[in-house]
C-alpha positions in Angstrom: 0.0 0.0 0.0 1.5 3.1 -0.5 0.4 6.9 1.4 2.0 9.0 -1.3 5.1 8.9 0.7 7.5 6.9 -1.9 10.5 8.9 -1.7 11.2 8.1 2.2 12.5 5.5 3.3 9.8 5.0 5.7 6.6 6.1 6.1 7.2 6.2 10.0 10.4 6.3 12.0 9.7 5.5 15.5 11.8 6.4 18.3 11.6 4.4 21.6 10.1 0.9 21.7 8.2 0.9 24.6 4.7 0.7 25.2 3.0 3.5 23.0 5.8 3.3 20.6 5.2 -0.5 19.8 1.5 0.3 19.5 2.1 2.7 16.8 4.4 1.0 14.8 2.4 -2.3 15.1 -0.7 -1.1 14.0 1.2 1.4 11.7 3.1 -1.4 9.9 -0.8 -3.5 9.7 -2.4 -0.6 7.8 0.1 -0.7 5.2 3.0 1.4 6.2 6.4 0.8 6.1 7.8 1.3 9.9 10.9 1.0 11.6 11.7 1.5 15.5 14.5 2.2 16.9 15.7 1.4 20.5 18.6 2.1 22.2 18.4 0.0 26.1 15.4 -2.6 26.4 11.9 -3.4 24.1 9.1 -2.6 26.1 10.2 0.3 27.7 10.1 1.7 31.3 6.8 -0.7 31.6 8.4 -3.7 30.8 12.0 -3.5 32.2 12.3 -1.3 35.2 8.0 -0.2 36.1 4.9 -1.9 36.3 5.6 -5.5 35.0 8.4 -5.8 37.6 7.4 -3.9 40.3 4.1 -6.0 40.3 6.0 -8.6 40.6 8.0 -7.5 43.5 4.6 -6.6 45.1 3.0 -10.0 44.8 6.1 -11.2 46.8 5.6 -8.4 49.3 2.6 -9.2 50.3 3.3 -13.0 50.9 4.1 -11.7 54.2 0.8 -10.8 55.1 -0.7 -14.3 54.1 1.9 -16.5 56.0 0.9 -14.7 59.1 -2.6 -15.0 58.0 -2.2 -18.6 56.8 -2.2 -20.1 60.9 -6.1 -18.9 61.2 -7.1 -21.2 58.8 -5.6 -24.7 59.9 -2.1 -24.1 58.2 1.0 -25.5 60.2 3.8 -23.3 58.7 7.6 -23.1 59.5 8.7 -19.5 60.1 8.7 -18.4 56.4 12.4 -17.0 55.2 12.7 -14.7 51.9 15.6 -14.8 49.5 16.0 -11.8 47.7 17.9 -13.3 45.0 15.2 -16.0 43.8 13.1 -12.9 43.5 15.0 -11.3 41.7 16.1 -14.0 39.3 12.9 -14.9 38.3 11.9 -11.6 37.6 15.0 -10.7 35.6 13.7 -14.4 33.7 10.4 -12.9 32.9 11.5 -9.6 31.7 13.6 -11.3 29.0 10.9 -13.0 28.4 8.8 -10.2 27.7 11.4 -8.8 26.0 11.6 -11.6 23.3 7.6 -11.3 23.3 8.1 -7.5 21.6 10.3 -8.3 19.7 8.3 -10.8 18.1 5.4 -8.9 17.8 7.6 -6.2 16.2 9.3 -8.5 13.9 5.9 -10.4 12.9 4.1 -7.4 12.1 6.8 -6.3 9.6 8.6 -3.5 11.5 12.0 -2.9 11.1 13.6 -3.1 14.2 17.0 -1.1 14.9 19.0 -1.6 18.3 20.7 1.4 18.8 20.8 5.3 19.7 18.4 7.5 17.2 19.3 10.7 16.4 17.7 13.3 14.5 19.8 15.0 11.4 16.7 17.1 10.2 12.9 17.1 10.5 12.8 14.4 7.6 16.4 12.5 8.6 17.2 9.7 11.5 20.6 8.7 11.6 21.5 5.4 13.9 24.6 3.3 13.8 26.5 5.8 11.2 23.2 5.5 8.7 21.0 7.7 8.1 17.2 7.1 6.6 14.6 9.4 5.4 11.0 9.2 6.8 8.1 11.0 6.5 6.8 10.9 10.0 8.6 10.9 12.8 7.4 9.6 15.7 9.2 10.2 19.3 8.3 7.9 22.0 11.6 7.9 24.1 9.4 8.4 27.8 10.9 9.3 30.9 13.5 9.4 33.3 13.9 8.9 37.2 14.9 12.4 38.5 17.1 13.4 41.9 17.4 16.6 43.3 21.0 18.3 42.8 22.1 17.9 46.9 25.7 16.6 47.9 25.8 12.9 48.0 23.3 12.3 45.2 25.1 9.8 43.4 25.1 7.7 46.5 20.9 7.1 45.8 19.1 4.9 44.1 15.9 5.3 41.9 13.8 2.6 40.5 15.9 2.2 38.0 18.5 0.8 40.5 16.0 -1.1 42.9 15.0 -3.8 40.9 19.3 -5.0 40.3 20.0 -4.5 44.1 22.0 -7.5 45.0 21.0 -8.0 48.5 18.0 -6.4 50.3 19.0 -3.8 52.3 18.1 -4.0 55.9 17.2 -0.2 56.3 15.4 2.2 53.3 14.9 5.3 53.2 12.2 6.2 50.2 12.2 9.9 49.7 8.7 11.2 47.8 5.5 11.0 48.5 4.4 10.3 44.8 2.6 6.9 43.8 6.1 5.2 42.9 7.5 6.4 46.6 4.3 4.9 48.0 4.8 1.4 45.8 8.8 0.6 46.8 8.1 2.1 50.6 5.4 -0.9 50.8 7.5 -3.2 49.0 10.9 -2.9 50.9 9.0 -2.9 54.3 6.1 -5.7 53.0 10.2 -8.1 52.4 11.4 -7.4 55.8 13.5 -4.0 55.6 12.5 -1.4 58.1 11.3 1.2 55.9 11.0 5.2 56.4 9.0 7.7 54.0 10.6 11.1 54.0 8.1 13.5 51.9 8.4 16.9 51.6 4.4 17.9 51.7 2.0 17.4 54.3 0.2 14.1 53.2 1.3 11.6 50.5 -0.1 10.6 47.1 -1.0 14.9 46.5 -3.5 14.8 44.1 -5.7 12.2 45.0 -9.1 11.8 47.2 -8.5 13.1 50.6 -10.0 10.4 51.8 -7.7 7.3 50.2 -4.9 9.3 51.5 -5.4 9.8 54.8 -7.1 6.0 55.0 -3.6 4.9 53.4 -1.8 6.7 56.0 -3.4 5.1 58.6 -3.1 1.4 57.2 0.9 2.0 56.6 1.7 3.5 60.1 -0.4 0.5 61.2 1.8 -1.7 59.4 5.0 0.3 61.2 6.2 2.2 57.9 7.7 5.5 59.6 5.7 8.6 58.2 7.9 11.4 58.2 5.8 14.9 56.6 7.0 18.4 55.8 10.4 16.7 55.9 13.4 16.7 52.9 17.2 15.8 52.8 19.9 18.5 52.5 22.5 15.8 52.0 23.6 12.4 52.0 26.5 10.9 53.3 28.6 7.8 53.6 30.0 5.9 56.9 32.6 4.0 57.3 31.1 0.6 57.8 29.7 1.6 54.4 26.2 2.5 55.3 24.2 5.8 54.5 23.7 8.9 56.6 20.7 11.4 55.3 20.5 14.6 57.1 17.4 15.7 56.6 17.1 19.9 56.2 16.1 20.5 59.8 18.9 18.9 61.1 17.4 15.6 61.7 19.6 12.3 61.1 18.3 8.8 59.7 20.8 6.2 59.0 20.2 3.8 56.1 21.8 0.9 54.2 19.9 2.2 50.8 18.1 5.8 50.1 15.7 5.6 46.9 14.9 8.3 45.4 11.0 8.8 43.7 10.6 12.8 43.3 10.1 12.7 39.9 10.8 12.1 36.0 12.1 14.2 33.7 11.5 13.3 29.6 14.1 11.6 27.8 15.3 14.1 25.5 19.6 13.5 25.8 20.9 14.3 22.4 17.8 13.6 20.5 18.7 16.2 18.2 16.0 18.2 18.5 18.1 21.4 17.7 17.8 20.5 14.4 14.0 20.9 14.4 11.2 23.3 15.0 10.1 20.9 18.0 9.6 23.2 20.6 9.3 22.6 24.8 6.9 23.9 26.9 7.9 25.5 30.3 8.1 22.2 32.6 10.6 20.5 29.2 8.4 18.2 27.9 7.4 18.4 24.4 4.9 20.3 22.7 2.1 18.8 21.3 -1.6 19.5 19.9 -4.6 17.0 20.2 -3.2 14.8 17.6 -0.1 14.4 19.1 1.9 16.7 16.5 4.6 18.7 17.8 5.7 22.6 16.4 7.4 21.1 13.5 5.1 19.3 11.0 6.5 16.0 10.3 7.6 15.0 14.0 5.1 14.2 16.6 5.2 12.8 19.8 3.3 11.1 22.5 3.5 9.0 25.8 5.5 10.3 29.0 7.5 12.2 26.7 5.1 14.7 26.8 4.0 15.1 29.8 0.7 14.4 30.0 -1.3 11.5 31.9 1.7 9.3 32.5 0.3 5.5 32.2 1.1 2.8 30.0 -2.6 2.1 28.7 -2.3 5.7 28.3 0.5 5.5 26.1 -1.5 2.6 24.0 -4.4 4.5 23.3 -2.1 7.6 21.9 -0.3 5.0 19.9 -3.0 3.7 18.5 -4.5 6.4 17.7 -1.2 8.7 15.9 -1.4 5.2 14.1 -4.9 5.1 13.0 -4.9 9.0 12.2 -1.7 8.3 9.9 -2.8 5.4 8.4 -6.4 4.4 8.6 -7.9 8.0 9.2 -11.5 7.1 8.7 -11.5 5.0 12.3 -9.7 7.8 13.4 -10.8 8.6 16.7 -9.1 11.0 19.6 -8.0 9.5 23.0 -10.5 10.2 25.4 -8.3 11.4 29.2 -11.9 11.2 31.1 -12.7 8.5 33.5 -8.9 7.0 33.3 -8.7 4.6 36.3 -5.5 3.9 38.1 -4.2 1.5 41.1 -1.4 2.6 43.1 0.3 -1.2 44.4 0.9 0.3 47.6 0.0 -2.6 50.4 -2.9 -1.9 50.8 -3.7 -1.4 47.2 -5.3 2.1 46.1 -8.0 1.7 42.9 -9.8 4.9 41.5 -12.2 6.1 38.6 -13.1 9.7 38.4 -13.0 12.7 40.1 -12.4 12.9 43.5 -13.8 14.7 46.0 -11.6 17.7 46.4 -12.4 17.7 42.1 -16.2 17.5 42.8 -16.3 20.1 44.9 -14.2 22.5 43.3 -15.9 21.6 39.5 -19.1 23.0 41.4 -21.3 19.8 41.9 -23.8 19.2 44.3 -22.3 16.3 45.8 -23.2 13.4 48.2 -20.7 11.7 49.5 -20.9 7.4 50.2 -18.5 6.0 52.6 -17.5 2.4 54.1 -14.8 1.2 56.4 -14.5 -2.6 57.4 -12.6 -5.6 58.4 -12.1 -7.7 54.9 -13.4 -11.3 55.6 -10.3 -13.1 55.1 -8.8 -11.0 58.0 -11.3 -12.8 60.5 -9.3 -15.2 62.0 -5.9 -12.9 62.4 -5.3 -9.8 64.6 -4.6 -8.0 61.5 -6.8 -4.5 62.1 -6.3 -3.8 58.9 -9.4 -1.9 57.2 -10.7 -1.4 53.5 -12.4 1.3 52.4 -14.5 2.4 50.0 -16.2 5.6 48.5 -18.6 7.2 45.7 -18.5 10.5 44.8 -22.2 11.4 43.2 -23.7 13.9 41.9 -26.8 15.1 43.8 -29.1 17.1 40.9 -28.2 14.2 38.2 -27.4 11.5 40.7 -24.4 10.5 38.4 -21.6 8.7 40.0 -18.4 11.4 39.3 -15.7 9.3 41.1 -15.2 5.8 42.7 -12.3 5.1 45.1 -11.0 2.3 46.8 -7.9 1.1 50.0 -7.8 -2.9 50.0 -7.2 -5.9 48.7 -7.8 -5.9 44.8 -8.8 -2.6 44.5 -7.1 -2.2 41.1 -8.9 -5.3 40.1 -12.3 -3.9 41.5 -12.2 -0.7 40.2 -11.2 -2.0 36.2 -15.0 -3.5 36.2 -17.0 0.1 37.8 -14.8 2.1 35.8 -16.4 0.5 32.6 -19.8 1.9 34.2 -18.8 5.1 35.1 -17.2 5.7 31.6 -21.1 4.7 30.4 -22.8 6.9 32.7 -23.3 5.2 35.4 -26.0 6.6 38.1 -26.3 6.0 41.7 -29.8 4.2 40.9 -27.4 2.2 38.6 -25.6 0.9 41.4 -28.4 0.8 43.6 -29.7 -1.8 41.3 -26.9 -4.1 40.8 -27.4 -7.3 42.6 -24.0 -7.9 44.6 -22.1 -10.9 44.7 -22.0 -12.2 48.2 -19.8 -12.5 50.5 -17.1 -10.3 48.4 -15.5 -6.9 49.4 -16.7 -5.6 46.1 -20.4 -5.8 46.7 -19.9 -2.9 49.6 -20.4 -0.5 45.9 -23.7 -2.1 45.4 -24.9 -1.9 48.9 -23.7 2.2 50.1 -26.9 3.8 50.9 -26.8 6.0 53.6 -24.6 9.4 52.7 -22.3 10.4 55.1 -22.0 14.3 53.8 -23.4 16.5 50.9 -22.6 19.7 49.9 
C-alpha cells in the first residue's frame, strides 16, 4: 500500500520501543505502512523493564508476608517463612527477558524494522542510527521518561527505581524519599520483604492529588503496618560511613541512617541528544514536548506522544495515543481521539489504592452538588488474624443528576475492582445504577452495590 510517501524510506520512524511506541508501529506497519523503530536499552520500555511488570512482581512477593501470618487462622501448620532476595530477583530478571523476546516478536511479525541502537535526528525528515542515516516522512518520538534526583551533595550515593530492581542484597534499612505513587509502591514493598522502611516526603500528606480520603485512610493502614511517616520533611544531603552504610541529614537537622536511600521525586523526559536542535520541536515551560490534540509537535512532520510529553503518564495511556497517531496516519476514517476522562488507576501500595473519576476535592471545586458514600470494614479473610487492617471504599455522586463522578478504593484488589465500575462510570453510570446491581456475596466488592446512607453532601 502506498500513502503518497514513496521517496522516504519509511513512512514512519519511531523512536523508543516501549509501550505507545510498539502500539504505533504495530498497528502502523498493519495498515500498510512501512515502519521501523528504533531502540537504544530494552523493548518494552520503562513498563516492561524497570516499572509496572516488575514492580508488580515485586509486590506480589511483598505481600506474601501478610498471608503467611494469615495462613495459621485457617488450619495451616507453617515453618517461620524465610525470603531470598535473589530467587526474586532472578525470576523476575527471567520474565522480563521473556517479555522482551515477546516485543520483539510482535515487532518483527508485524513487519517493522527493528534497529537496536541510539536515534538521532539530522533534520525534520532524517534519522541517523549506527553511522546510517534514513529518510521518513513521519517521525514519531516515543523515548518516555527518566527517574529524576534533586541536585544535593551525596546524590550519586541514591538509588531510583531504575536501581531497585538490580539490588544485590536487600537492604536491611530504606529510606524512600517522595511522596508520589512510585514512593508509595517501593516504601510498601521494601517494608512488606522485611527491611524497616521510612518515607521522607516533603508535603503534608502523601499521594498529593488524590481523594483526601484514600490518602489519609492509606496513611493510617501504613503506620499500622509500622512504615515511619515522616511529613513536611526533605534531605539536604547524603553521606557515607565508614562501615559503608548511608547517613541522610534531613534539612532540619534531623539524622536517619540507612543501608539504601531511593529516590521517587520525579521524572524528567528523555530528550539527551535527541537532536532536537535541528527541528522546530519546541518545549513547553516544565521540558516536555509540545504537542496539539493529535499528538503533532511545532514542527510538522515530527510528533510525539507518551510520557514524553508530559501528559497522563500510564502505560494504557500510552497505547491508546499509539494507537491512535497510528490510526490518524494510516487508517484515518477509524480515526478517533484518546479520550483522558474516567482514566482509572491503582497505586500497588499494600494496601492497594483503585480509583475512577473525580475525587472529592475535584467535585467540589468543578461545582457539583455532591453526596458523599463512605464504608470502612474488616475484609473477611482478616477474620481469623489480629490484623486490624481496614478497606475502604467511597462514591462521589452527583446530587441534581445522581451521576456517579468518582469511585475510590484502600484494599485488597482494588485495582482489580475498580477496572470493572470504571467500565460503568465511563457509560454513565448513576447511583440508581448501582443501587440496582445485585452484589455478589460475600465479596469486598459488593460494599459499591450496597452504600446507601450518605455520610455528607454539599
Amino acid at each position: 500500500m502506498s500513502f503518497g510517501f514513496d521517496h522516504f524510506d519509511f513512512d514512519l520512524f519511531v523512536i523508543g520501543a516501549g509501550s505507545g511506541g510498539v502500539r504505533a508501529a504495530r498497528f502502523a506497519a498493519g495498515f500498510g505502512a512501512r515502519v521501523a523503530v528504533a531502540e537504544s536499552r530494552y523493548l518494552g520500555g520503562t513498563c516492561v523493564n524497570v516499572g509496572c511488570v516488575p514492580k508488580k512482581l515485586l509486590v506480589y512477593g511483598a505481600h506474601f508476608s501478610d498471608d503467611f501470618e494469615q495462613a495459621g487462622g485457617f488450619g495451616w501448620t507453617t515453618n517461620k517463612p524465610k525470603f531470598d532476595w535473589t530467587t526474586l530477583i532472578t525470576n523476575k530478571d527471567r520474565e522480563i527477558h521473556r517479555l522482551n523476546d515477546v516485543y520483539r516478536h510482535l515487532l518483527e511479525n508485524s513487519g517493522v524494522t527493528l534497529m537496536e541502537g541510539h536515534a538521532r535526528l539530522i533534520d525534520p525528515h532524517t534519522v541517523e542510527i549506527n553511522g546510517q542515516r534514513f529518510s521518513a516522512a513521519n517521525i514519531l518520538i516515543a523515548t518516555g521518561g527518566w527517574p529524576s534526583v534533586p541536585d544535593i551533595p551525596g546524590k550519586e550515593l541514591a538509588i531510583t527505581s531504575n536501581e531497585a530492581f538490580f539490588l544485590k542484597d536487600l537492604p536491611r534499612r530504606v529510606l524512600v524519599v517522595g511522596g508520589g505513587y512510585i514512593a508509595v509502591e517501593f516504601a510498601s514493598i521494601f517494608h512488606g520483604l522485611g527491611a524497616h522502611t521510612t518515607l521522607v516526603y516533603r508535603g503534608e500528606m502523601l499521594l498529593r492529588g488524590f481523594d483526601g480520603s484514600v490518602r489519609q485512610h492509606l496513611h493510617e493502614e501504613l503506620t499500622k503496618k509500622g512504615m515511619t511517616l515522616e511529613y513536611k520533611a526533605d534531605i539536604a544531603r547524603i553521606d557515607k560511613l565508614e562501615d559503608g552504610s548511608l547517613r541522610a541529614t534531613l534539612k532540619d537537622g534531623r539524622k536517619i541512617e540507612a543501608d539504601c536511600v531511593f529516590y521517587a521525586t520525579g521524572r524528567h523526559p528523555m530528550l539527551d541528544n535527541l537532536g532536537l536542535e535541528h527541528t522546530a520541536v519546541v518545549l513547553d515551560d516544565k521540558g516536555f514536548i509540545k504537542v496539539d490534540d493529535e499528538y503533532r509537535t511545532t514542527e510538522p512532520s515530527i510528533l510525539a506522544l507518551g510520557d514524553v510529553i508530559g501528559g497522563v503518564q500510564l502505560t494504557p495511556v500510552a497505547l491508546a495515543e499509539g494507537m491512535a497517531v497510528a490510526r490518524r496516519l494510516f487508517r484515518p476514517e477509524e480515526y478517533r481521539p484518546v479520550d483522558y476522562k474516567m482514566i482509572p488507576t491503582a497505586v500497588f501500595s499494600l494496601p492497594n489504592i483503585g480509583t475512577v473519576g473525580l475525587s472529592e476535592e475535584e467535585a467540589r471545586a468543578a461545582g457539583h452538588n455532591v453526596t458523599i458514600f463512605e464504608s470502612r470494614f474488616r475484609p473477611m479473610k482478616l477474620s481469623f488474624s489480629s490484623s486490624e487492617e481496614k478497606a475502604f471504599m467511597k462514591l462521589i455522586v452527583d446530587g441534581d443528576t445522581d451521576k456517579v463522578l468518582g469511585c475510590h478504593m484502600v484494599g485488597p484488589e482494588a485495582g482489580e475492582i475498580i477496572q470493572g465500575i470504571a467500565v460503568a462510570l465511563k457509560a454513565g453510570a448513576t447511583k440508581r445504577v448501582f443501587d440496582d446491581t445485585i452484589g455478589i456475596h460475600p465479596t469486598s466488592a459488593e460494599e459499591f452495590v450496597t452504600l446507601r446512607t450518605p455520610v455528607r453532601r454539599k
